[in-house]
N, C-alpha and C positions, 0 to 999 in steps of 0.2 A: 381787703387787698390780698390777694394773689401771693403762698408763698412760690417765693423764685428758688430752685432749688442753685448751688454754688459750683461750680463745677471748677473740678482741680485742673491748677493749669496743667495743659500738654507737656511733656518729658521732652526738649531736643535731642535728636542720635546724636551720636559721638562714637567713634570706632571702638571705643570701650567694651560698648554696649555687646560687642560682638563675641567677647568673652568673657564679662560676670553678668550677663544679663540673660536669662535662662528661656528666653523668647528666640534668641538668636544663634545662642552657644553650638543649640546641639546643628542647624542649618551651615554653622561658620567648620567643624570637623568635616562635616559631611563633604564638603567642597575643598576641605583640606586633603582628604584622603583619596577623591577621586583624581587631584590636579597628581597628588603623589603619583597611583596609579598609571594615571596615562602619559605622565612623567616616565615612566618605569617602560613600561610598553614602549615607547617613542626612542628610550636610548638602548634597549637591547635590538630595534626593529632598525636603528640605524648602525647600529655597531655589526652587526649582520651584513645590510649592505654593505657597507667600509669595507671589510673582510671580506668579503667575495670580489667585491670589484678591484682589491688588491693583488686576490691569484688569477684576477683575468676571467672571473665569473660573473660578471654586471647581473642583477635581476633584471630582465626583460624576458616576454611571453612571444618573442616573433617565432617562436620555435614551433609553435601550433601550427604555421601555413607550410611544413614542410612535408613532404613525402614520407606516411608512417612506414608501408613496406612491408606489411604484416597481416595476414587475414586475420577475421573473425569469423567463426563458422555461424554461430546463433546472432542474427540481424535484425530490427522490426523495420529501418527502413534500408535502403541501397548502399550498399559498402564494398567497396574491394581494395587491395594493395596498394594501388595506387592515389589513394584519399591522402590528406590532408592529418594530422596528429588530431587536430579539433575536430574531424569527422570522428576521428577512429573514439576520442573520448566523448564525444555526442551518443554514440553508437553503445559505448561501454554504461553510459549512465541511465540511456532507456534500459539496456540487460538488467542492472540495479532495480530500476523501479519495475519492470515487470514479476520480475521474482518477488519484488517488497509488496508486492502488491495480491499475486497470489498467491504468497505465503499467509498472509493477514487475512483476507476471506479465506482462506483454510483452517485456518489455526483458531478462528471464532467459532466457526462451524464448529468444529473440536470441542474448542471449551464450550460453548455454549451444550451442546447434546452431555457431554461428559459431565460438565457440573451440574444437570438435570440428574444424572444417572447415578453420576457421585453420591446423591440423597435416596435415590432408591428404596424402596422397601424392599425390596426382592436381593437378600442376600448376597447373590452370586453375582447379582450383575454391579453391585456395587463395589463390593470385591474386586473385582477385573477393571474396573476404574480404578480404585487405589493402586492395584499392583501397576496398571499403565503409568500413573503419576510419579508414582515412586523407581520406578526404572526408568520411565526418560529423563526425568525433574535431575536426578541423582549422576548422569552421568555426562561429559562435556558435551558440545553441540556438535563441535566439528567431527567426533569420533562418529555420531549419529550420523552427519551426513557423507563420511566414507564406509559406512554401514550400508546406508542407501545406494551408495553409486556401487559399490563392490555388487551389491546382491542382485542390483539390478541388471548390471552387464554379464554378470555370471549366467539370470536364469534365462533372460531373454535372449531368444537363439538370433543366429547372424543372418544376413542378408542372406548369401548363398545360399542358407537353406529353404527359401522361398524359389528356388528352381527346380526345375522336373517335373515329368510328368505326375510323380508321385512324390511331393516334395514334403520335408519334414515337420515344416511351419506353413501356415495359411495366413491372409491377412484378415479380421474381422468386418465387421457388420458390413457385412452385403462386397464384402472384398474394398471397405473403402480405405481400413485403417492398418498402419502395417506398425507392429510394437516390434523393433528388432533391440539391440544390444547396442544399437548405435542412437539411439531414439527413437521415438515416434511420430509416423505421417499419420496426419491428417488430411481428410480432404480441403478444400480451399474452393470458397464462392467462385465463381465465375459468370462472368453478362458477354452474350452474345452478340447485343446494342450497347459497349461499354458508352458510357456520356465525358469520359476524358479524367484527366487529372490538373488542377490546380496546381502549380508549382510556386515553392513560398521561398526556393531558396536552400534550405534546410533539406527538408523533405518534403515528397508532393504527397497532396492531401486528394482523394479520390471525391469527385461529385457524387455518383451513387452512394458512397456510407451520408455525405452530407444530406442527401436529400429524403434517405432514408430514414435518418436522423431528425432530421425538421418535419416528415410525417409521423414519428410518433411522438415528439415532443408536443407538434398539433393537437393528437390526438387526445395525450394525456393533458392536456389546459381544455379544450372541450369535455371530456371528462366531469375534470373539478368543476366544471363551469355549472356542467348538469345536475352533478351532486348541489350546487349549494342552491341551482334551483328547485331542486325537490325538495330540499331542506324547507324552500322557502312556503314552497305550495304547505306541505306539513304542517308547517308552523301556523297557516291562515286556515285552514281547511282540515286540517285534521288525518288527513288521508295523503299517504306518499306515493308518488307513481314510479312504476319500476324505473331504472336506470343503468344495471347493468348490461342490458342487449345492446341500448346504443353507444356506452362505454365500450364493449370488447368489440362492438363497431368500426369506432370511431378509432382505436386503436392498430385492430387488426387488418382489418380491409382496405387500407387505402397501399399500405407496407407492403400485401398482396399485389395490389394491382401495378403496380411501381414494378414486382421484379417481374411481372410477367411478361413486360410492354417491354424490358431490359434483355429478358432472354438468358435467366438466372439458371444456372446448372451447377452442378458440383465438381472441381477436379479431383480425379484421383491421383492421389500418388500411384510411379508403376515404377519397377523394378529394373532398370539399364546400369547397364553392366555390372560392378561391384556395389552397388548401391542402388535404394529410390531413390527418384526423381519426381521432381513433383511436389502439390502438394503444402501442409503447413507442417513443418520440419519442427518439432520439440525435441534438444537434443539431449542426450542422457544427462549431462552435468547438471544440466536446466533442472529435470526431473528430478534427480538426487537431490538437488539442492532446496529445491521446493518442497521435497516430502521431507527431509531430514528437519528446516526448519521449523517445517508445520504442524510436526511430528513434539519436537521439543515443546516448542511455543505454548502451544496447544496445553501443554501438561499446566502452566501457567492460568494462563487462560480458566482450564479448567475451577482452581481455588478459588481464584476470584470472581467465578461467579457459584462457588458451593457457597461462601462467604457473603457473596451481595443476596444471596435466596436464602440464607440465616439470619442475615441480619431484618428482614421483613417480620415485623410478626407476626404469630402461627394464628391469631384472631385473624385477620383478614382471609386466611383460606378455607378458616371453619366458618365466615360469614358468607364468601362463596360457595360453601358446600352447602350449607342451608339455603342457600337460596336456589338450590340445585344445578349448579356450573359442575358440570365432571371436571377432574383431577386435569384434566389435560390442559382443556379452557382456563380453569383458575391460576395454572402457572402461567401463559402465556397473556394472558388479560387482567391477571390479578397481579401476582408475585415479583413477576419479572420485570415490568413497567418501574415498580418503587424500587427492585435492588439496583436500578441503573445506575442511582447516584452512587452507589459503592461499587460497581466495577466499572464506571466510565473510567477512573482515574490509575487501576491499575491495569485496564486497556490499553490508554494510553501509554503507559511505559513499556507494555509486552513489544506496542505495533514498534517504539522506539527500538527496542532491543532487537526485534527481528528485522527492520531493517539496517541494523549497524552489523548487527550478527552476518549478513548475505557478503559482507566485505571477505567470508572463508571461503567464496569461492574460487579464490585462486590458488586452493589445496586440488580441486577436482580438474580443472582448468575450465571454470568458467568463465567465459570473457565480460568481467561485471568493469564499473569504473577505478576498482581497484587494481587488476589486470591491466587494463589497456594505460589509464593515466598514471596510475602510481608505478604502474610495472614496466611494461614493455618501454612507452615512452621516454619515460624516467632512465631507463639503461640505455635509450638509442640517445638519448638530446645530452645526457650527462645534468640534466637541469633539476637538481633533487629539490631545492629549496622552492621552486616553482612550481614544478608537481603536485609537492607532498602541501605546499600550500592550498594550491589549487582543490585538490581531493577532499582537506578537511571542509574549507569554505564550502564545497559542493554537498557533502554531509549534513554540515553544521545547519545550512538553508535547507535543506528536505527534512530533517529532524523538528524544527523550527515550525514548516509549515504543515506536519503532523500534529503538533504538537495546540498549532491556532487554530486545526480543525477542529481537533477533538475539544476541545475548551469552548469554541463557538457552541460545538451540540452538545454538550454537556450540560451550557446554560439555556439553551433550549428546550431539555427535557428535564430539568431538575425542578423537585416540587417547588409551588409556590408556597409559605406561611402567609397566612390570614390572620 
């Protein structure tokens, strides 16, 4: 006969349970603390409202559809005085992310070549990295970036001196770019067959960038597509058939033939009256601002990745060297692939820092969302608590979705254990 094992009867819950029973205790705090919490948060967030809607300051946002009344020189889409408070802070928050954004591929660029150079064998050049890290690391950001904009308005000469026959400033390459004290023009695309704009509302979105856009995005999944069939020929056969002609093909050629049918030319900025006209307009604040961050950032940047290329060990570049990979190759395909998992994470916090940091541009008078929503708007509508609300939330969400980028690719590139 079969022993029957006895099984202990089941326990019934009892609210007891929820504090001497050590299954449940620490789950019963947890919920005690969070009801405290948002307990806490719910009566300072209504005691607030009470209080303003008592001196006649109700919290409501109708304040956005009014007449802001105030230019902004630096725009990426259509803006004038006459907008709306929600255009003018639209407009201030692209400023924010264009800066955030070329500050950040700047400032890797930086770090990445500088903590290469940081390890150096050649003395002097190593050298001249430490002194760099140690003078910008060491001194505040914003001073850095009124360094920037001083030195920049000082050397770069004025508008007027691009007049005369014999004028004192010229514009560069080929007369298309003009570097004055008040910014820099740019020349700017132009189509002769423009194909319209989409209008969403917001701002209009151009069909040429879109379809320029959908031929190389074609391109590069044609590409991939080729590579993983040579991959596959390779793999049965032994022999792999070129792939890069119809790659930079498939790429290049069709982008070509798109502006030419369009009627694709260059504008230039030109010179009327006291100023260019014309043109893509970079305006000195923008520039200061961009270099003084990038300039900082960068010193950053730099350590953490002297650190993620120390923390690799020195066996793996002597097994690349033996196998004969020059010095250059073995960083690039060897070294720097494994330190990624130790500077992904203080990447992360740099790109954080530098876009929190770009909120000093309303020292230079950049028109960033600091400026237009916490600033100007904030002094015309008298609406501090909606503003200054408004600006953190709009932070707090661009911080956030930095923050679940870099964490996505982070776990995309970090080794696997076997």
């Amino acid at each position: 006969m079969a022993d029957q094992t006895i099984q202990p009867p089941r326990e019934s819950f009892n609210l007891s349970m929820l504090l001497y029973d050590q299954r449940y205790r620490g789950l019963t705090i947890q919920v005690v603390v969070l009801i405290l919490v948002l307990s806490g948060f719910f009566w300072l967030a209504n005691n607030a409202a009470t209080n303003l809607a008592a001196i006649g300051k109700p919290i409501r946002f109708d304040f956005m559809d009014d007449t802001a009344g105030y230019d902004i020189s630096q725009h990426l889409i259509e803006y004038n005085s006459t907008d709306s408070h929600g255009r003018a802070t639209l407009v201030g928050l692209m400023n924010t992310l264009l800066v955030a954004f070329m500050g950040c591929v700047t400032a890797t660029i930086i770090g990445v070549v500088g903590g290469v150079l940081r390890l150096s064998n050649n003395w002097l050049v190593s050298r001249l990295m430490t002194l760099y890290v140690e003078i910008f690391r060491n001194v505040p950001v914003l001073l850095w970036i009124l360094v920037c904009m001083f030195t920049f308005t000082a050397l770069a000469p004025q508008p007027r001196e691009f007049r005369g026959e014999n004028p004192e400033a010229t514009m560069k390459m080929w007369d298309s770019v003009a570097v004055t004290n008040r910014g820099i023009y740019l020349p700017e695309p132009l189509f002769s067959r423009p194909l319209g704009d989409i209008d969403i509302g917001v701002f209009k979105i151009s069909i040429e960038l879109l379809v320029l856009l959908g031929l190389l995005a074609g391109g590069i999944l044609f590409a991939r597509w080729n590579a993983a069939r040579a991959n596959k020929i390779q793999a049965e056969t032994g022999e792999r058939p070129t792939t890069i002609w119809m790659a930079v093909a498939a790429i290049v050629i069709p982008p070509i033939v798109v502006l030419i049918a369009l009627g694709f030319h260059v504008g230039k900025p030109e010179l009327t009256g006291f100023n260019f006209q014309g043109g893509i307009n970079m305006s000195a604040p923008l520039i200061a601002l961009w270099l003084g961050l990038s300039l900082y950032t960068g010193t950053y940047i730099v350590e953490a990745v002297r650190s993620g290329i120390e923390s690799v060990n020195k066996g793996q570049a002597e097994a690349a060297s033996a196998l004969g990979i020059r010095p250059g190759r073995t960083m690039k395909l060897v070294v720097l692939p494994q330190a990624l998992r130790v500077i992904l994470p203080q990447l992360t916090s740099q790109y954080l820092n530098l876009t929190k940091n770009s909120s000093l541009a309303i020292a230079i008078g950049y028109m960033d969302l600091v400026a237009t929503l916490g600033g100007i708007t904030l002094n015309q509508t008298g609406r501090e608590m909606e503003t200054i609300l408004m600006t953190m939330g709009i932070y707090l969400t661009i911080s956030l979705l930095i923050s679940f980028s870099m964490t996505r690719f982070e776990n995309r590139v970090k080794l696997v254990e076997r």
